[in-house]
C-alpha positions as CSV (number, residue, x, y, z in Angstrom):
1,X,138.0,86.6,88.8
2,X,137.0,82.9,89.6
3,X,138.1,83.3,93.4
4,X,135.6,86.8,93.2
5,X,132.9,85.0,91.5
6,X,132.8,81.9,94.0
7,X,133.2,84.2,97.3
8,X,130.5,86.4,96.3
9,X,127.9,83.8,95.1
10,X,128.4,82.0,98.6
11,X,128.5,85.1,100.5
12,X,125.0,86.1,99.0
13,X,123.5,82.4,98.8
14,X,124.2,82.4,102.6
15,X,122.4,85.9,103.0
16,X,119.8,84.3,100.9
17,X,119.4,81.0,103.1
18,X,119.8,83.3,106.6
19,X,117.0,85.4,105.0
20,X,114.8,81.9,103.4
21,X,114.7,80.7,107.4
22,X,114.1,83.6,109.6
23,X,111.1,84.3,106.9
24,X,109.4,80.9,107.7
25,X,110.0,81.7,111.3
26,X,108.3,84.7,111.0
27,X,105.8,83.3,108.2
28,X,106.5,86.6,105.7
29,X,108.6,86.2,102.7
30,X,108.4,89.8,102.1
31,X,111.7,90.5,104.0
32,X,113.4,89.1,100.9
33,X,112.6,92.5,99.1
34,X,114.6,94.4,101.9
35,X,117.4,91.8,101.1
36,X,117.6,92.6,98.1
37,X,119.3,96.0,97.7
38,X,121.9,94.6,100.4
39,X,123.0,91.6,98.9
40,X,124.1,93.8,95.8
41,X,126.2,96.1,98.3
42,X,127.5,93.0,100.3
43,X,129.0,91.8,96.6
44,X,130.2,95.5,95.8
45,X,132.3,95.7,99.2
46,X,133.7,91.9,98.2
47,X,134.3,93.3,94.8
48,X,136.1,96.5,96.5
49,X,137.8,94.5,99.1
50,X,139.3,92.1,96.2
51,X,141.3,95.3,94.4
52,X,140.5,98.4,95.4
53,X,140.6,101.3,93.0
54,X,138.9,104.0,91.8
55,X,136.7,102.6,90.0
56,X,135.5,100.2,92.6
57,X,135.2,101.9,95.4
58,X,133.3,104.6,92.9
59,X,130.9,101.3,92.1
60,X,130.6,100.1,95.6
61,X,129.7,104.0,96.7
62,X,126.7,104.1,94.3
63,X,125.5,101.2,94.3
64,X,125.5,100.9,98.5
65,X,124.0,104.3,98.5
66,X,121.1,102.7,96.5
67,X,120.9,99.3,98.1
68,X,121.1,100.5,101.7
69,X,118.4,103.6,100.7
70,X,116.2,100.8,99.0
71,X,116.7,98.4,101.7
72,X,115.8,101.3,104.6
73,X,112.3,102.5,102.2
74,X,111.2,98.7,102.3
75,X,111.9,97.9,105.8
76,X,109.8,101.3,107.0
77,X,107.2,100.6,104.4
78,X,106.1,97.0,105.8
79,X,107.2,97.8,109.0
80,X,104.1,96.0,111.7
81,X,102.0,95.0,108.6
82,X,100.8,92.0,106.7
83,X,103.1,89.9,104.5
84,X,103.4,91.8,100.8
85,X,100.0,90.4,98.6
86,X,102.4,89.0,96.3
87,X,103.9,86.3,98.7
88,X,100.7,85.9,100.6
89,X,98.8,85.3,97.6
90,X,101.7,82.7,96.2
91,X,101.5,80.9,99.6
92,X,97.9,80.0,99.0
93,X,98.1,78.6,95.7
94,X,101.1,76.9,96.2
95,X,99.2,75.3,99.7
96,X,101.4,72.3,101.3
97,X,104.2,72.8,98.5
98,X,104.5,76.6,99.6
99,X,107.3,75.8,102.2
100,X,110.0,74.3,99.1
101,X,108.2,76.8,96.2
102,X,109.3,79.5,98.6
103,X,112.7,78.8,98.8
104,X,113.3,77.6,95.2
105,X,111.4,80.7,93.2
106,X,111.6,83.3,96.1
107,X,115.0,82.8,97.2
108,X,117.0,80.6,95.1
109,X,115.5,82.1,91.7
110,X,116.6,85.5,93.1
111,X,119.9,84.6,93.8
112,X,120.6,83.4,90.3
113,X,119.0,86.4,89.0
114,X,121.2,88.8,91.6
115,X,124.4,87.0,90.2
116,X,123.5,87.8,86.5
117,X,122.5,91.3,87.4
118,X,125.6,91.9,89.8
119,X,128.1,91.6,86.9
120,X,129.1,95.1,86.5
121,X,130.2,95.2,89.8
122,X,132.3,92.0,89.3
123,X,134.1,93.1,86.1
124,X,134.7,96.6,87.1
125,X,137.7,94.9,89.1
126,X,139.5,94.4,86.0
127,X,139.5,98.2,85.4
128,X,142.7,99.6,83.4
129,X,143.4,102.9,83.5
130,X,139.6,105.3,83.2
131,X,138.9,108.5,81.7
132,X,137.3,110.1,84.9
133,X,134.9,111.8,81.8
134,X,133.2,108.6,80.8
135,X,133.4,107.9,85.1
136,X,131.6,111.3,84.8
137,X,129.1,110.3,82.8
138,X,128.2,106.9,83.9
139,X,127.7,108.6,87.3
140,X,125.2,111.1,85.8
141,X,123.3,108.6,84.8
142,X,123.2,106.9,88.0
143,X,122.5,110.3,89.4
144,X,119.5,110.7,87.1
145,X,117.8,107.6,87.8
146,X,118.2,107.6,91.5
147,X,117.1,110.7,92.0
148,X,113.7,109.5,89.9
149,X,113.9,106.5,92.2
150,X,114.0,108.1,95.6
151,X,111.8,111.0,94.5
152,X,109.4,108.5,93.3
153,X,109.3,106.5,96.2
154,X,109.1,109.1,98.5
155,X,106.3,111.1,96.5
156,X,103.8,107.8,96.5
157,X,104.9,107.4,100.2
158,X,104.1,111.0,101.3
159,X,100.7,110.5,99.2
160,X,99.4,107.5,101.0
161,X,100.0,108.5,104.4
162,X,97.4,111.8,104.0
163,X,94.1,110.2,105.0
164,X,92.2,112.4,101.9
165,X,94.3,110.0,99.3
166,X,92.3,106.4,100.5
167,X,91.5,104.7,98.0
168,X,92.9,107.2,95.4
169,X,96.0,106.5,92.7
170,X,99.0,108.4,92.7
171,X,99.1,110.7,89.6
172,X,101.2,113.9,90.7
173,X,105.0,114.9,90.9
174,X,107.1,112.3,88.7
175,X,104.0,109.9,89.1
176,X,101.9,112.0,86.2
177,X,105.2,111.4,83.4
178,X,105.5,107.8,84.2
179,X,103.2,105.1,85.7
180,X,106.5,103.6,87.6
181,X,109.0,106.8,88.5
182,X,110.7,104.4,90.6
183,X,111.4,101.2,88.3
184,X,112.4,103.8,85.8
185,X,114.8,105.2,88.2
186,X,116.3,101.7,89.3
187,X,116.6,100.6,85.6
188,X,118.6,104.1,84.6
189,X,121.1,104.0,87.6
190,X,122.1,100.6,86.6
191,X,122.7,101.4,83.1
192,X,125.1,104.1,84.8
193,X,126.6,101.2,87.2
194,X,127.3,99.1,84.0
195,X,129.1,102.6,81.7
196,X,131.2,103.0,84.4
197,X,132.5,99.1,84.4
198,X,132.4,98.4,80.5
199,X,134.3,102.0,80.3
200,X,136.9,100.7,82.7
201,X,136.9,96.8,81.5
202,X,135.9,96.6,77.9
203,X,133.8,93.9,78.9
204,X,130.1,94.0,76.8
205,X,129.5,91.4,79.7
206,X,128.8,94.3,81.9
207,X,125.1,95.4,80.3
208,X,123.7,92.0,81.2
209,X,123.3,93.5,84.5
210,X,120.8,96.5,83.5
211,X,119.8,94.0,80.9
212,X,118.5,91.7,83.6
213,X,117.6,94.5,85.9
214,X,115.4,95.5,83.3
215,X,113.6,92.4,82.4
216,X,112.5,91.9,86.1
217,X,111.2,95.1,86.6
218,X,108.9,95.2,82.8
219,X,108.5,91.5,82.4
220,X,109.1,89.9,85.7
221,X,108.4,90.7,89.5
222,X,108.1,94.6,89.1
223,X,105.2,96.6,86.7
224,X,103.1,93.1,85.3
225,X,102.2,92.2,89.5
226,X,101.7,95.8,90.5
227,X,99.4,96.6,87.4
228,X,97.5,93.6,87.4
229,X,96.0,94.4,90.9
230,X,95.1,97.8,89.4
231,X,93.4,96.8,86.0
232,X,90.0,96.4,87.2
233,X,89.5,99.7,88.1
234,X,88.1,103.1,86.4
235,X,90.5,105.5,87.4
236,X,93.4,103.3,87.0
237,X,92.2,102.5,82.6
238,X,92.1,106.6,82.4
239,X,95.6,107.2,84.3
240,X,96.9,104.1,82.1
241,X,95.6,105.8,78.7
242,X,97.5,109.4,79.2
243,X,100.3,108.3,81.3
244,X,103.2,106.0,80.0
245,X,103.9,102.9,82.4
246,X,107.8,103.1,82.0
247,X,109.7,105.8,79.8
248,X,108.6,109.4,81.1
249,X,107.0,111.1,78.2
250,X,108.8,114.8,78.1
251,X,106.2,117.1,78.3
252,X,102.7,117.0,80.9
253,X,100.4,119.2,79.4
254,X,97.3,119.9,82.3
255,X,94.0,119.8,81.8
């Protein structure tokens, strides 16, 4: 496990660093987001590579089927336009320090975080012999929340490129049971990710991952940023009053 643990933290610190420089280059730090979802499958194919069973290849399936799709959604999102308002805005107040503050809470911060969250895929290489029911059902769940992912995604996406939703919020589809389908989605496929490895490994260590995966997205990096640039406004307070911002409520009754 220590030989796993070393090869894939310098694996992804070098993705990390590759990705830190050719974002200076380019002055856009937003390409770290597409970097993201890949440097989880480049540890899962180490983690594969390192013993190959069942239950890792099953891990490095699902969780390169959501890195690569996440990776693809971000890369045609920002495609030819500005650097996300998150980074630009953190360049600017962090003026002639932004060039180290970059590296060390953009990039090195994510790293740590990616190795805490990446632990399900590490200790599902000590898998004994699985149950392919509990495999079942830790891929169910990954199932669920990556179908509320991509739906999610793709909904908001479809909605923004019709010219008669400017300046409008996205309330339809999954978007009207949760205020974040796709956060919701991401944290829920994990939780599968880490059944499937504490089912094979008996390791409790394996729900740090969701655990962590979690706290980004409600405390962190994901909803607090994204809602605060909506706060201000009207429709935003009446969509935040009926509509839950990360547990779909079960029932949408229309007005």
């Amino acid at each position: 496990m220590e030989t796993l643990i070393l090869s894939t933290s310098l694996a992804s610190l070098t993705l990390f660093i590759l990705t830190f420089l050719t974002a200076t280059l380019i002055k856009n730090n937003g390409i770290v987001d597409i970097i993201w979802g890949l440097g989880f499958v480049l540890i899962s194919v180490i983690a594969y590579l390192h013993n190959p069973t069942t239950v890792t290849t099953l891990i490095m399936v699902l969780t390169a089927t959501w890195g690569v799709r996440l990776a693809t959604h971000i890369a045609l999102r920002n495609l030819g336009k500005k650097e996300d308002f998150r980074y630009a805005q953190w360049r600017k107040d962090w003026g002639k320090w932004w060039l180290v503050r970059s590296f060390l809470q953009v990039y090195l911060l994510q790293w740590v975080f990616m190795q805490l969250a990446s632990l399900p895929i590490l200790l599902g290489t000590g898998a004994g012999d699985v149950s392919r029911s509990w495999l079942f059902v830790g891929f169910a769940i990954w199932l669920l929340g990556f179908y509320f992912e991509a739906i999610g995604d793709y909904q908001l996406t479809v909605f923004k490129s019709q010219k008669s939703s400017k300046g409008k919020l996205m309330t339809t589809g999954l978007w009207r049971y949760t205020r974040h389908p796709n956060y919701c989605g991401e944290a829920t496929l994990w939780w599968g990710i880490a059944l499937i490895s504490y089912f094979a490994s008996g390791n409790l260590l394996a729900f740090a991952g969701p655990i962590m995966i979690d706290f980004l997205l409600l405390k962190v990096s994901g909803i607090p940023i994204l809602e605060a640039k909506y706060k201000d406004r009207k429709d935003w307070a009446a969509y935040a009053k009926k509509t839950p911002p990360f547990f779909p409520k079960l029932y949408y009754k229309s007005r």
